[in-house]
Every structure is written in C-alpha cells, then in structure tokens.
C-alpha positions in Angstrom: 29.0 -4.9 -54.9 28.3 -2.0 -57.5 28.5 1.3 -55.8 26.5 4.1 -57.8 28.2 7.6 -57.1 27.5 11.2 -58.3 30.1 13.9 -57.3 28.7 17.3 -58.3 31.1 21.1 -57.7 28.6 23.5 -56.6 28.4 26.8 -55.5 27.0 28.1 -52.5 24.0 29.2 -54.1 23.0 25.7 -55.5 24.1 26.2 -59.2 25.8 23.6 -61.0 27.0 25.5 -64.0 26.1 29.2 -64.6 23.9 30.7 -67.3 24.8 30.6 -71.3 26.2 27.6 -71.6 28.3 27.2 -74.6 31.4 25.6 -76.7 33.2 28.4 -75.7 31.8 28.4 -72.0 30.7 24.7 -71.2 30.1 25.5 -67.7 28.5 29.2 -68.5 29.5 32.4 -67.9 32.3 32.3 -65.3 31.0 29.0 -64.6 34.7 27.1 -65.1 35.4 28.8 -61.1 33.4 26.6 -59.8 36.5 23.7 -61.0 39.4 26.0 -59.8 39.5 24.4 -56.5 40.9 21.3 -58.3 43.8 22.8 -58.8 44.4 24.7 -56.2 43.5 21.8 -53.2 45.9 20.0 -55.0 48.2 17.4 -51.5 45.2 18.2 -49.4 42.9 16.3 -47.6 40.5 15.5 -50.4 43.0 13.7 -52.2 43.1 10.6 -50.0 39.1 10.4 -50.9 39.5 10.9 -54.5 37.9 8.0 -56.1 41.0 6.4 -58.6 39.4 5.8 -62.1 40.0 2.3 -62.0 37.6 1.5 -59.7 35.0 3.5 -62.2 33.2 0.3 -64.3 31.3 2.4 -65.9 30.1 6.1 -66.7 26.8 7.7 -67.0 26.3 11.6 -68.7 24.0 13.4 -70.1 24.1 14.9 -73.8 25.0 18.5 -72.9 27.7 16.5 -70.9 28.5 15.1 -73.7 28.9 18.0 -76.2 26.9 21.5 -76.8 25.2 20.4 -79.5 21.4 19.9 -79.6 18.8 18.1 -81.9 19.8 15.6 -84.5 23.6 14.5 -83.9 26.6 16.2 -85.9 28.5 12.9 -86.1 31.7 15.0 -86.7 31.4 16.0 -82.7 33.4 13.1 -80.9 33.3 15.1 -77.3 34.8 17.6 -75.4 37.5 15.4 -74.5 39.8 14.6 -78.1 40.7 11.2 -79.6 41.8 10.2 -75.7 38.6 11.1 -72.8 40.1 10.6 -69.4 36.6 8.0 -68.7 38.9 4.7 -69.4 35.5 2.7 -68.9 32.2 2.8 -71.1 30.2 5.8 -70.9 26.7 5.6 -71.5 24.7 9.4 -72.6 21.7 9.7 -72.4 19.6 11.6 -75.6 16.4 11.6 -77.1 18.8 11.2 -80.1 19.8 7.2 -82.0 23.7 7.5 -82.3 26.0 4.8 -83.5 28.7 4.2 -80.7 31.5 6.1 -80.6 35.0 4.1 -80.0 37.9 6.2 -78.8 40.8 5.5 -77.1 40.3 3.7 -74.0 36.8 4.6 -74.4 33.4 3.7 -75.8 30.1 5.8 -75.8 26.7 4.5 -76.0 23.7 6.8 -76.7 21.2 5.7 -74.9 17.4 6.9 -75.9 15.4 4.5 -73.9 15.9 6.3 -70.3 17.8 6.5 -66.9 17.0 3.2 -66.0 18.0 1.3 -69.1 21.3 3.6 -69.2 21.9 2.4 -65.8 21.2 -1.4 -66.3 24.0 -1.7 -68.9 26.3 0.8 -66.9 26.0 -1.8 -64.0 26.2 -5.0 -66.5 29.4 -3.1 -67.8 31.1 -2.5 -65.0 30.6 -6.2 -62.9 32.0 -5.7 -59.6 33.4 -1.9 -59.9 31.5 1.6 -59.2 29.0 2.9 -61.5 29.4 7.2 -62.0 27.1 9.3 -63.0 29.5 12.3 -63.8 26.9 14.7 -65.0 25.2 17.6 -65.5 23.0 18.5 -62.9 19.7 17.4 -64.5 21.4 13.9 -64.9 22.3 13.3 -61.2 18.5 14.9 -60.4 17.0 11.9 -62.6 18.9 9.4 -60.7 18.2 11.2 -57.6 15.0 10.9 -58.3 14.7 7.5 -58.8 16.7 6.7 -55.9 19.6 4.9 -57.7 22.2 6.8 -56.1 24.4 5.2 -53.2 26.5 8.1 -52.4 26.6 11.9 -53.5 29.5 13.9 -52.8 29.2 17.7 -53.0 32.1 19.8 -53.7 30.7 23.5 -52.1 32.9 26.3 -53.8 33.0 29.2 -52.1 31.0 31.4 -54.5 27.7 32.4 -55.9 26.7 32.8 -59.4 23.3 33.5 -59.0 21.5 31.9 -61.8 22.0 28.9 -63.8 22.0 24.8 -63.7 20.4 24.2 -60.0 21.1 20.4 -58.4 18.2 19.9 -56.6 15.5 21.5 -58.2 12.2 19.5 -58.7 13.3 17.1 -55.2 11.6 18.1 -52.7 11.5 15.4 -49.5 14.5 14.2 -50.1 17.1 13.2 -47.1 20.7 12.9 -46.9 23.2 11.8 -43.7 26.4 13.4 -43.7 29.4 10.8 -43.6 31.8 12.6 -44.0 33.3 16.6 -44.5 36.3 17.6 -45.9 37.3 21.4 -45.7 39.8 22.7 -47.9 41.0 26.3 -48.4 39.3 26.2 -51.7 36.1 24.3 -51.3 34.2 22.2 -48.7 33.6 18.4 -49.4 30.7 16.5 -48.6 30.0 13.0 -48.9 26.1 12.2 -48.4 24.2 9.0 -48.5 20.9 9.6 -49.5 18.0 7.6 -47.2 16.1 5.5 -49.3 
C-alpha cells in the first residue's frame, strides 16, 4: 500500500526556511542551519529510521523547491541539483507555469499546473506499491496537509530560532497529530506524527 510522507527540518520557532530566500541562499538567511544536524547526527539513532530512497515511488515539490526562479520558466534552469538529482524516482512540481518535462539522470520532472490533487494522482500511479514524498517547501506539505493526503509527517526540531520566515503550519488550524515515535539527537529532535483524519 502507497504510504504518503512529508519530512520537514524546523526550527523551534516553526520556520521552515528563513527570510530572503535566494540562489545564493535557498533556505534564507542563515537558513542552511536548520540542515546542519544532518551531518552532524551522522551513526545516530535517526539513522535506523531514515527512509532509503528506494522505497521513494515517487516525489512531490513545489516550484521554489524546484529552483528560485518565478513567472514564466527559464528553460536553461534544470534544478538545484546538476545533470544527477539525488530523487532516483519521478518528481512531479507543482507551478502555475506549462513546462515540458525535464529528463535527467535517473530522474524525470513533471510540471504540474492542474493542482495538489492531480500532482498526487500521478505521483501514486508512478510509484505502484512504493511511498509517495512530498519533499517540500513548507507551503507544499501545508496543501497536502490540508487536504488530508498525508499518512505520516516527521518533524526534524533543530534547536534554533530564526524568527521570521517560511512557517509549516500556518493557515491549519484544528488539525491533530499522535506522536509515534521520538528520536533525540544531540543535534535535533525527531518526530514522527500521524495526522488524525
């Protein structure tokens, strides 16, 4: 059975990214701490929970996920990522914006302009009996929160604040979660969350 997951890093003021988002800063200003823990809880706990890449069927992001750009597409953009993105799967973005589909190594992305819930019918067509991710941003995971397409949500709490920027749960008010499960690390806490439907 398709699993749909979300895995967010957040800080402990609820900010996905941090303000001025750019090429030169896709997470913000001072944003890219909010990913250090990666690194540095590196043969700890979290690792035996790490979801392995091949049971990813297929991805879902947003545009600014995507790239920085905005408006009309400049086709010579081909992601953050190079001629190799680490997705190994299809990846399906989601713009107001028609785009041809982009084929790079071990990857394909689809643009999809027709909405969460179209983007998410082919993802799970796509990936038949493996897990459906939605890696991102914030306002991506909200959408899908939203329409309560999301199995489980795992929340990566760095310990830090930034203070402004891209909040998670803005806009969801009512919305329940149980706990299943809590992973502490010396670099950041680990949550894993279904949400109650």
């Amino acid at each position: 059975m398709t699993i749909v997951r979300a895995r967010q890093c957040i800080s402990l003021d609820g900010f996905t990214a941090a303000p001025d988002q750019s090429l030169d800063n896709p997470f913000g200003t001072g944003g890219m701490a909010l990913n250090d823990w990666m690194f540095t809880d590196e043969g700890q706990p979290i690792a035996h929970r790490a979801q392995p890449m091949e049971e990813v069927g297929a991805h879902i992001m947003g545009r600014h996920m995507f790239g920085p750009g905005r408006g009309e597409w400049d086709l010579s953009w081909r992601g953050w990522w190079g001629e190799e993105p680490p997705y190994h799967a299809p990846v399906y973005v989601l713009t107001h914006h028609a785009r041809e589909p982009l084929e790079l190594e071990g990857t394909t992305f689809h643009f999809v302009t027709d909405g969460p819930e179209s983007a998410l019918a082919h993802a799970k067509a796509a990936a038949g009996s493996k897990d459906v991710a939605i890696a991102g941003g914030a306002n991506v995971v909200r959408q899908y929160l939203a329409l309560g397409a999301i199995d489980e949500l795992v929340l990566h709490y760095v310990p830090l604040t930034l203070g402004a920027g891209e909040r998670l749960l803005d806009g969801l008010g009512g919305l329940t979660f149980v706990p299943t499960e809590v992973v502490p690390t010396a670099a950041a806490t680990h949550v894993w969350y279904r949400p109650n439907r």
